[in-house]
C-alpha positions, 0 to 999 in steps of 0.5 A: 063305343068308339067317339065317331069322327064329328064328336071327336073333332067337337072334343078337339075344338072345346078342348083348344078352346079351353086350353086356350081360355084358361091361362087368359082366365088364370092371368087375369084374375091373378092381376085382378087378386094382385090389385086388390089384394093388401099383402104381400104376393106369394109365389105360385108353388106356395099359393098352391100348397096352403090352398092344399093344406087348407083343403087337407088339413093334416096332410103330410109333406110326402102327401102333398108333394104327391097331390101337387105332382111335386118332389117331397124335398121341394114341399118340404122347403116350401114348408120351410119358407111358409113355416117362417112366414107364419102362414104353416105350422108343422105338428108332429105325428103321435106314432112316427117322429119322422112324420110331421102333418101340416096345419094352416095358421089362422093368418094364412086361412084369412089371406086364403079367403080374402084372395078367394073372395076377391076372385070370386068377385070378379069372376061373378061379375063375369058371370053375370054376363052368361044366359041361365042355360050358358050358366048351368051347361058351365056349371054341369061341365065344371063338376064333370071335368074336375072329377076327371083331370085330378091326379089319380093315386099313383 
């Protein structure tokens, strides 16, 4: 049944609002992680790829680069760079030499969930300032809409 025209101007006006919110939210819990955090900062591309492989342990560069919406040769330098950091290991796949599957070291899965906590924190803090009804609307939407915008399977 087509969206009447007051439910798609409702959806349009969450949908501004939530593009708008989001690189607000995204800005500043990556200031507030960059204030707490002790190590090094690693660039956006990196981050996302442990935060994948630490998800996916196992998972190729061509599955990677699949998830992330990015070009196989690019996950593969960016292997590269955290192989040599210490926070990536490459394991080579039994049946085919050609593949390797990717592992986080125990290095990068503390680093990843001291940033998680630290971000969790703040966003805690926030939090704490909603309704019960505001909290459980919130936490409704968010499954919703995670199910929703996640890359489909090309």
């Amino acid at each position: 049944m087509p969206a009447s025209a007051a439910a798609r101007q409702d959806i349009d006006r969450v949908a501004s609002a939530l593009a708008a919110c989001l690189p607000t939210l995204h800005r500043t819990l990556d200031r507030r992680i960059l204030g707490d955090f002790p190590h090094d900062r690693l660039p956006e591309a990196q981050i996302a790829l442990l935060r994948l492989v630490a998800d996916q342990e196992g998972i190729t560069v061509r599955e990677a680069a699949r998830a992330l919406l990015m070009q196989p040769n690019n996950v593969s330098a960016l292997v590269s760079q955290l192989t040599r950091e210490g926070l990536l290991e490459r394991r080579g796949d039994a049946a085919d030499k050609r593949v390797a599957h990717l592992h986080t070291t125990a290095v990068a899965r503390e680093r990843i969930a001291e940033a998680e906590g630290i971000a969790r924190r703040h966003l805690a803090a926030a939090l704490r300032h909603l309704t019960g009804g505001e909290l459980d609307a919130l936490g409704s939407a968010l499954g919703a809409l995670d199910v929703h915008l996640r890359p489909t399977e090309d």
